[in-house]
C-alpha positions in Angstrom: -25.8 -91.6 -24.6 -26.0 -88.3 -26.9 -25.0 -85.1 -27.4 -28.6 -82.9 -27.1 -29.1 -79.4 -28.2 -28.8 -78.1 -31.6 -29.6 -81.6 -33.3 -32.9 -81.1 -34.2 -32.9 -78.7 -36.9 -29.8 -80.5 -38.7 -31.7 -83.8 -38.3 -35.0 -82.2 -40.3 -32.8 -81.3 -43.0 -30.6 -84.4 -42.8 -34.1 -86.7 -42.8 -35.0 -84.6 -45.9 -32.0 -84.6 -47.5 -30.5 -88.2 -46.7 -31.1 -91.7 -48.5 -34.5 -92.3 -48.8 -35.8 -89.4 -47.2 -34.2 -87.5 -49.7 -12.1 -81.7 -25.8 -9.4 -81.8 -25.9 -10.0 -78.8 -23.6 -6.6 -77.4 -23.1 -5.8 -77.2 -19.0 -3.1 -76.9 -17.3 -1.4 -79.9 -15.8 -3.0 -81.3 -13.0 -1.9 -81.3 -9.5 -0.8 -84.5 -7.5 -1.9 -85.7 -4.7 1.0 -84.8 -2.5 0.2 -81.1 -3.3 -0.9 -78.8 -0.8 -4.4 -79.1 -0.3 -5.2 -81.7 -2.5 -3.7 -84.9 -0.8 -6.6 -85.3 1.5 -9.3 -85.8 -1.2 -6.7 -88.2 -2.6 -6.4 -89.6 0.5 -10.3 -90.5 1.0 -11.9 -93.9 1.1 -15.1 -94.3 0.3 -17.9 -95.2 2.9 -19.9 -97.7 0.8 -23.8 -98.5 1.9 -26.2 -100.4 0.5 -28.7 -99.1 -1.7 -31.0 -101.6 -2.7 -30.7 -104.4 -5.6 -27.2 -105.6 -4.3 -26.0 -102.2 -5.0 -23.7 -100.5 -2.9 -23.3 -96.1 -2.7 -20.9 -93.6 -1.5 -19.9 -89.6 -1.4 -16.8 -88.5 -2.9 -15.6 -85.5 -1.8 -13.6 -82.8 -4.6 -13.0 -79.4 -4.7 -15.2 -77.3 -6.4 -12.1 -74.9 -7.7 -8.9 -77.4 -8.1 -6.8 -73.8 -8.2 -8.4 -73.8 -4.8 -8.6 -76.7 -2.7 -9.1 -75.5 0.3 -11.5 -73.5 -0.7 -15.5 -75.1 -1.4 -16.4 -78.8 -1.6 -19.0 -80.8 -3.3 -19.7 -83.9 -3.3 -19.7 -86.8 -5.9 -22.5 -89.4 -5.9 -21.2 -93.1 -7.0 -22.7 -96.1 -7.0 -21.6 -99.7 -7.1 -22.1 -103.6 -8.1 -19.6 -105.5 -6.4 -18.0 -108.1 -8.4 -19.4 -111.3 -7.5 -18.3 -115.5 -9.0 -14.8 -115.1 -10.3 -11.5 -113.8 -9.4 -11.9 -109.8 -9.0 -9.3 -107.7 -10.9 -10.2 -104.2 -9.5 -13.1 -101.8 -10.3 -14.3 -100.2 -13.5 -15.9 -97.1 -13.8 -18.3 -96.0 -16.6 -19.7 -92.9 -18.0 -23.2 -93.4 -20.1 -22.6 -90.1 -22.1 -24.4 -86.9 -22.2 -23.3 -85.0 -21.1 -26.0 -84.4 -18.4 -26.9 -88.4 -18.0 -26.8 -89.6 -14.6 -24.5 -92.4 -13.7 -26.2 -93.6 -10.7 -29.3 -94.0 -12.2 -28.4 -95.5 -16.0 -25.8 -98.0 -13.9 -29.1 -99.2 -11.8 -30.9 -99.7 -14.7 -28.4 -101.4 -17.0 -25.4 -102.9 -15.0 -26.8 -106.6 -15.6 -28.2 -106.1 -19.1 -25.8 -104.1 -20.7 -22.5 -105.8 -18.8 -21.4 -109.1 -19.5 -21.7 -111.6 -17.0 -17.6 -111.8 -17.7 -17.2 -108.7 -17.0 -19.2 -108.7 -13.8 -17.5 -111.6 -12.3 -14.0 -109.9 -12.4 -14.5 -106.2 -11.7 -16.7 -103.7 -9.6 -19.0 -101.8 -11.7 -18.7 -98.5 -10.4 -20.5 -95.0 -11.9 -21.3 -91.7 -10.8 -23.2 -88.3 -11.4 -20.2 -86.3 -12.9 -20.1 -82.4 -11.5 -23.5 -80.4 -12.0 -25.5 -83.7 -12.8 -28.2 -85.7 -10.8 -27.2 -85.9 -7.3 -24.0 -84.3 -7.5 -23.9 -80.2 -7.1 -26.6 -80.3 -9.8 -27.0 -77.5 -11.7 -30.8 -75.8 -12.2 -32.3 -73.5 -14.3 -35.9 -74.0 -15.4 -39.0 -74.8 -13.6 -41.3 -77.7 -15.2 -43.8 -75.2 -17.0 -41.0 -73.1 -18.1 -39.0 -76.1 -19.5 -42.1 -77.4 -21.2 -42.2 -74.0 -23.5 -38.5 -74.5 -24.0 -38.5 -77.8 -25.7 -41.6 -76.8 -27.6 -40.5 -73.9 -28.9 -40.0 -74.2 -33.0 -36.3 -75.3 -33.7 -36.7 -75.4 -37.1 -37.7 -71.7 -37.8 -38.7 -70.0 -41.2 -39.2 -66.4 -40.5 -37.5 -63.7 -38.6 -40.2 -64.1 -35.9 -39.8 -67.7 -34.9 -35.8 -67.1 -35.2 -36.2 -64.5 -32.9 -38.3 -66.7 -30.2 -36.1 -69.4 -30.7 -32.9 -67.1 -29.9 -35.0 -65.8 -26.6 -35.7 -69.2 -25.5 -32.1 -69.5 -25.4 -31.6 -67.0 -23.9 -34.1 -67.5 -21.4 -32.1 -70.7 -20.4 -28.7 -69.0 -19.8 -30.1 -66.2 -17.6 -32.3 -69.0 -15.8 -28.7 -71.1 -15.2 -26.8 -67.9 -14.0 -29.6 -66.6 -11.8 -30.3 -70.8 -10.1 -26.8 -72.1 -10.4 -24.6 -69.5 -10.8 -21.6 -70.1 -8.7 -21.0 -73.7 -10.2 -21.4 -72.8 -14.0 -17.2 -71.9 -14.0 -16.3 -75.5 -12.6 -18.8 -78.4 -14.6 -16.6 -78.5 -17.8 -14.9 -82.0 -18.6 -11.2 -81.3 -17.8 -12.7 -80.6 -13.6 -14.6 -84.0 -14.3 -12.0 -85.8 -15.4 -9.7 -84.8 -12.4 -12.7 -85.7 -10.1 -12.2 -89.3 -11.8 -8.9 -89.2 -10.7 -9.8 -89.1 -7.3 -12.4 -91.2 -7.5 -9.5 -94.1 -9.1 -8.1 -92.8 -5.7 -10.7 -93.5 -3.5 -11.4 -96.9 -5.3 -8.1 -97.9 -3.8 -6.6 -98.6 -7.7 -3.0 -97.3 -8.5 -4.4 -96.9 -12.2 -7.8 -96.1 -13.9 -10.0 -99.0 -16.2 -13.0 -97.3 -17.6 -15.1 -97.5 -19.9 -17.1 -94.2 -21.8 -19.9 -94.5 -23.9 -20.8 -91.2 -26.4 -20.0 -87.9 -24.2 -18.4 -90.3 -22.0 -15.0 -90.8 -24.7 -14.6 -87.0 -23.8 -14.5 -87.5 -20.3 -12.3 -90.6 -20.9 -9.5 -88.9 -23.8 -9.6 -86.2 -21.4 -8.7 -88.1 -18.3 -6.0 -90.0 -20.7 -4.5 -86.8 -21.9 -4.0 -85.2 -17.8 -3.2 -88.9 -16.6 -1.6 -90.9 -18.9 0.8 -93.0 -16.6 -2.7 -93.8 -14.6 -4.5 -95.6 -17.2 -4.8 -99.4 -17.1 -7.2 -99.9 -19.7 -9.7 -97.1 -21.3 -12.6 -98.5 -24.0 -14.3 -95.2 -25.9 -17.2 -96.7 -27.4 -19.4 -94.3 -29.7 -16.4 -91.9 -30.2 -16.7 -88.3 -30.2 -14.2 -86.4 -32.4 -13.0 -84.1 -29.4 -11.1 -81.7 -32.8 -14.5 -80.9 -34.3 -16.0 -77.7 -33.6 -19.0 -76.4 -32.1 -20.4 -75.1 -35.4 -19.2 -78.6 -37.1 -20.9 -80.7 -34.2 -24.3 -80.4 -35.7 -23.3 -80.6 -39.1 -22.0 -84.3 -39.0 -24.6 -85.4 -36.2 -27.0 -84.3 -38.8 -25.0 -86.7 -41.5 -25.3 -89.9 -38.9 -29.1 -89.2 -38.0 -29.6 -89.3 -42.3 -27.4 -92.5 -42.2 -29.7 -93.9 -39.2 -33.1 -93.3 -40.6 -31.9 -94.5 -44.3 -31.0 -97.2 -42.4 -33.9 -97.6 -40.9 -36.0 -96.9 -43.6 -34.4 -100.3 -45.8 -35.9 -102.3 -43.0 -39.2 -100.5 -42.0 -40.2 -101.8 -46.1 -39.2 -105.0 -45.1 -42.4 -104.8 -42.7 -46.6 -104.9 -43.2 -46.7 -102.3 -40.7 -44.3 -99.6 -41.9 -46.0 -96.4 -42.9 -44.4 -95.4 -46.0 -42.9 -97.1 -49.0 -40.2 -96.8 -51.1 -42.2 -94.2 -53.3 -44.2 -92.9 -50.8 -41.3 -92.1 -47.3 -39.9 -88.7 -48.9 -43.6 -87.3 -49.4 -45.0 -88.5 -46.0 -42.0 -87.1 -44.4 -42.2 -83.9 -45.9 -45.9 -83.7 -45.4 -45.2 -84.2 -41.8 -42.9 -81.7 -41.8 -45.0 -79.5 -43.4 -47.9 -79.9 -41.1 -46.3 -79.8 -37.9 -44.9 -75.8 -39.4 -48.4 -75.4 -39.4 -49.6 -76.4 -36.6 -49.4 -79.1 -33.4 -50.4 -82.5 -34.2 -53.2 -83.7 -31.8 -51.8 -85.1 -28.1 -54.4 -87.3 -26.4 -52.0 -87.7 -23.2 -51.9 -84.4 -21.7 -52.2 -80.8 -22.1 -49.7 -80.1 -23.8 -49.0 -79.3 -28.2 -47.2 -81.7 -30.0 -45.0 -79.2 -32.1 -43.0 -79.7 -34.7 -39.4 -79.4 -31.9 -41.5 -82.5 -30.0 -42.0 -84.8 -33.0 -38.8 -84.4 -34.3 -37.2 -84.8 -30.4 -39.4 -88.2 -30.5 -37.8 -89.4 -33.9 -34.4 -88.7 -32.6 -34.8 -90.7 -29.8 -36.3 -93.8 -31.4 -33.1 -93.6 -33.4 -30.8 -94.3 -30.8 -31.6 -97.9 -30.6 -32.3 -100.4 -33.8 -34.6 -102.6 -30.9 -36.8 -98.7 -31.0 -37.6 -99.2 -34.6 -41.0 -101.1 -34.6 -41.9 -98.2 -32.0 -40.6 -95.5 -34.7 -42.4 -97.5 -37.6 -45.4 -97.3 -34.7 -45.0 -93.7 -33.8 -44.8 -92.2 -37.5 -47.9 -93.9 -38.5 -49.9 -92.4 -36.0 -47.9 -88.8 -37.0 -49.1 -89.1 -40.2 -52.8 -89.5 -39.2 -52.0 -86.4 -37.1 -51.7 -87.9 -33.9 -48.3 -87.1 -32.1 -49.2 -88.6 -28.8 -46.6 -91.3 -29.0 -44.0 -89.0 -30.5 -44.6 -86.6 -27.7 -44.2 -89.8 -24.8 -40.9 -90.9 -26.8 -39.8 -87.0 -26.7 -40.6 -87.0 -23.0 -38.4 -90.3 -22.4 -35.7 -88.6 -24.3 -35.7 -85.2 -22.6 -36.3 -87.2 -18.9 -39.5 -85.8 -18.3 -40.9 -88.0 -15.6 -44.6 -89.4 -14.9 -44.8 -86.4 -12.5 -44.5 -83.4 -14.9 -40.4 -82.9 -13.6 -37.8 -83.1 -15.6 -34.2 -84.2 -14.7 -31.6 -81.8 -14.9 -30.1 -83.6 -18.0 -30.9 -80.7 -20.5 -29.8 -78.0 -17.8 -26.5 -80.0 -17.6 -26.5 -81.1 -20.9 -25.7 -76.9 -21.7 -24.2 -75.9 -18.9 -20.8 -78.8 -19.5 -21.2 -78.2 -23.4 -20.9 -74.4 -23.0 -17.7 -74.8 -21.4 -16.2 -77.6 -23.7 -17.7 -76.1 -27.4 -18.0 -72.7 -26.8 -19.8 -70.6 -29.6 -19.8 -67.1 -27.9 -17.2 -65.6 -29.9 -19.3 -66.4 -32.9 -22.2 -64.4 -31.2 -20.2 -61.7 -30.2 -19.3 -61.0 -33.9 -23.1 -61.9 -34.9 -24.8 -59.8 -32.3 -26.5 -57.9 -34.2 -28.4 -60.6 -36.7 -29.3 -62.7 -33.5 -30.8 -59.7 -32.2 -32.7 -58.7 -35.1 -33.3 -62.8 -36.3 -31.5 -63.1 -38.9 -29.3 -65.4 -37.3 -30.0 -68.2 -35.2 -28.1 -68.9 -31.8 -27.8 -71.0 -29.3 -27.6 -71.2 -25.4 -23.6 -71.1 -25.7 -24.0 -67.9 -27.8 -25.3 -66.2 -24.4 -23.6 -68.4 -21.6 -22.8 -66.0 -18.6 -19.5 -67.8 -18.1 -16.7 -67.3 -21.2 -14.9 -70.3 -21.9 -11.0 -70.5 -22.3 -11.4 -73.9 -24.7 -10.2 -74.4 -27.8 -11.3 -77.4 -29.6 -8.3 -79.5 -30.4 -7.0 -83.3 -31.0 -6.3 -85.2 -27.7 -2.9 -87.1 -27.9 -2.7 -88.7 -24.6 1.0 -89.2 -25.1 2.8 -91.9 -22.6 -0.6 -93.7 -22.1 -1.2 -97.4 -22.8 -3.4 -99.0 -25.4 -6.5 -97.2 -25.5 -9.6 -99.2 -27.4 -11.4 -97.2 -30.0 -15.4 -98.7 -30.7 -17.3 -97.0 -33.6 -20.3 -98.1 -35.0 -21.0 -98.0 -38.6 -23.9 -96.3 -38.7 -24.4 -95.2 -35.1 -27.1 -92.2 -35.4 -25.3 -89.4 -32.6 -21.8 -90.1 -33.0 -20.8 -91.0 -36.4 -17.9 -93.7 -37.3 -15.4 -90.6 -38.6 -15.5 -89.3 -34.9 -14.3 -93.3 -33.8 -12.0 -93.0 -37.1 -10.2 -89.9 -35.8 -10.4 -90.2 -32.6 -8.4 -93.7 -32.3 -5.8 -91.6 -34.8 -4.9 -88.6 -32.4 -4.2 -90.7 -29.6 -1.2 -91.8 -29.2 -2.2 -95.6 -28.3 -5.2 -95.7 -30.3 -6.6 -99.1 -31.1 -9.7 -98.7 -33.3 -12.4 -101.6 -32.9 -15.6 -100.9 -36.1 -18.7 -102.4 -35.4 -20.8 -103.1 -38.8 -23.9 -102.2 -36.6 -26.7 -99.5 -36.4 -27.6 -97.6 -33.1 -25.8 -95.8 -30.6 -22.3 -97.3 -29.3 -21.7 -101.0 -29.5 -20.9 -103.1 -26.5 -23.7 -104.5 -24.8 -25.6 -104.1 -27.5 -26.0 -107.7 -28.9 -23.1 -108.4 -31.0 -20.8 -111.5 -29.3 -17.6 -110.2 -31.1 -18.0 -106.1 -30.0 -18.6 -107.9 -26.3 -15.6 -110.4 -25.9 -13.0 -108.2 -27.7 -14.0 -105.6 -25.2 -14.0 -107.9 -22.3 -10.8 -109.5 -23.1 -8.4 -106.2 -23.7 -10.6 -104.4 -20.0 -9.0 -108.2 -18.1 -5.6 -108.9 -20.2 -5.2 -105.0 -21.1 -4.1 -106.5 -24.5 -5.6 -105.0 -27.3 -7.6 -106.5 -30.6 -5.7 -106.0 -33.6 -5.5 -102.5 -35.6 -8.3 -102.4 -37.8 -10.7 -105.3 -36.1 -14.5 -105.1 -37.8 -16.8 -107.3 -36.1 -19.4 -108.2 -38.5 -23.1 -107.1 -38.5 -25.5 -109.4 -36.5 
């Protein structure tokens, strides 16, 4: 899925810069199962249910504190597709990325569209809503109205007074997370995730752990691989993220593969009668837009709300994700131009998970509160308190998290672990192919699979040779050759 704050204002200057428009979280080991306390979550089997569409859904019970397991439990939501018309190998669980996207959900809406038909005839598809996501201990900050201002707010800011509302609406957020969800904050980083994944391969009734992680989702999966090695049976990581690369790098090279994306998708959009700009024409209307929308909201037709300049570029993003979104995006920007951001504000919405009701999921609120823990910037702050509080710095919800982070950003190794599949995508948009390049070289077992492709992660995303090499390492656990690049389609 993606990574989502602090992308916007690097993708501005990366769309007027670029082309044509010129965890390893460090933990301590993790307790077995035979240790005190912990053997009975690891001794659970899940009470499945049907849940409508031939789906199938459970509670997992975890500690909240895994230093203290007799102490407070949540509960896990997962969901299920039994395997059905071939000879079932065992379960395989997914992760959609993030962090903040809900498994159950994204699982419902893409476990017979995004899964091959292979695939689903030999294994369970199983998800879940990681720790402080959907229906699992979710975390809450904001109230509709008051999210509303917070993705408005100008995230591209040019004078000490916008800097300084931008830096209040982040810190608006973190003293609305500490004040709604304040007990959980200390326990929804990755490495409690990934241990909650461990009991989950448990409760599955499967001695070791096939997965497969898309975007956020390679974190959760390296970092699972790192604490478990000799319980991995097979682990794809498709749309890598670099877990060595630091908070204040993050945006920097997500800003690089959003310039690659929209050059990309630039080439084609001239191919087309109804793209808005042309060769000699895209970086002016681009920089007009931008240049309006510092000025002022473009007109919304939908609903109340302004179309600001944090909006239009949140729509763009989004349309980026996906090279089937382009003829939207082509759509979408000619309309901008003419001053109407109504679609770009409905393509924001989809990409923030603001519903037909006004509510928002708690994707952004768990987006921050996991990222906080995993990229911590507050040191940073704490030796830049004084420009944030006078704007001459910019800062982010991390920069005024109530909970202080232990992290340190470093290679994941995985030592001991099996083959591990790699999948980067040439020009994927959120996580660029040097985050595939480097993961698949700090682990241990990496196998790196390229993808000459644009978009977000690769399997199930229409290419025949990313789908059966995929396929055939999750059945025989035997991996594609170092190097494999299956070719663009």
């Amino acid at each position: 899925m993606r990574r989502l704050l602090g992308i916007i204002t690097p993708l501005v200057i990366g769309l007027l810069s670029a082309g044509f428009v010129t965890a390893g979280p460090a933990a301590a080991q993790p307790a077995q199962a035979s240790d005190g306390g912990l053997s009975a979550y690891y001794g659970q089997r899940l009470a499945w249910t049907p849940c409508k569409g031939g789906f199938q859904c459970a509670k997992l019970k975890v500690p909240l504190d895994y230093t203290k397991p007799s102490g407070k439990r949540i509960e896990i939501a997962v969901i299920k597709l039994p395997a059905r018309g071939g000879k079932r190998l065992g379960s395989v669980v997914t992760n959609f990325g993030g962090p903040g996207g809900s498994g159950i959900d994204l699982l419902r809406a893409t476990a017979k569209t995004k899964f091959t038909a292979t695939l689903r005839s030999r294994f369970d598809l199983v998800s879940f809503d990681p720790r402080g996501v959907g229906a699992s201990a979710p975390v809450r900050c904001m109230p509709t109205a008051v999210a509303d201002w917070y993705h408005s707010v100008d995230d591209t800011p040019d004078s000490r007074a916008e800097v300084k509302m931008y830096n209040y609406a982040q810190l608006r957020l973190a003293q609305a997370c500490q004040a709604n969800s304040g007990a959980l904050l200390p326990f929804v980083g990755t490495p409690n995730a990934a241990r909650d994944m461990d009991v989950l391969r448990a409760a599955l009734g499967e001695s070791r752990l096939t997965y497969i992680g898309f975007s956020y989702g390679t974190l959760l999966g390296a970092t699972y691989a790192d604490l478990f090695p000799a319980r991995v049976r097979a682990l794809v990581l498709d749309g890598a993220e670099d877990p060595s690369v630091k908070a204040g790098d993050f945006g920097a090279d997500q800003s690089a593969g959003f310039g690659v994306a929209f050059d990309s998708f630039a080439r084609d959009c001239f191919k087309h009668k109804d793209c808005p700009f042309t060769k000699r024409t895209a970086v002016k209307r681009m920089r007009a837009l931008h240049d309006r929308t510092e000025k002022a909201p473009l007109v919304n037709t939908y609903d109340g709300r302004q179309a600001t300049q944090a909006i239009v570029y949140t729509g763009i993003q989004g349309l980026l994700y996906d090279q089937g979104a382009w003829p939207a995006l082509r759509q979408a920007l000619g309309q901008a131009f003419k001053g109407d951001g109504t679609l770009l504000l409905r393509y924001a919405d989809g990409y923030n998970e603001r519903g037909p009701d006004a509510t928002y999921t708690n994707l952004m609120e768990a987006h921050t509160a996991i990222d906080c823990l995993d990229h911590p910037t507050w040191r940073q702050a704490v030796r830049h308190a004084k420009a944030i509080r006078s704007g001459k710095r910019m800062a982010g919800p991390c920069d005024f998290w109530p909970v202080r982070s232990k992290t340190v950003n470093k290679a994941i190794h995985a030592k001991g672990a099996p083959p591990i599949l790699v999948v980067g995508t040439l020009r994927d948009p959120a996580t660029p192919y040097k985050w595939a390049k480097a993961l698949a070289a700090q682990l241990s077992s990496g196998v790196l699979l390229s993808f000459d492709g644009d978009g977000h992660t690769a399997y199930g995303t229409g290419s025949a040779c990313v789908d059966r090499t995929v396929d055939r390492y999750l059945i025989t656990r035997v991996p594609p050759r170092a190097g494999k690049m299956c070719p663009k389609i």
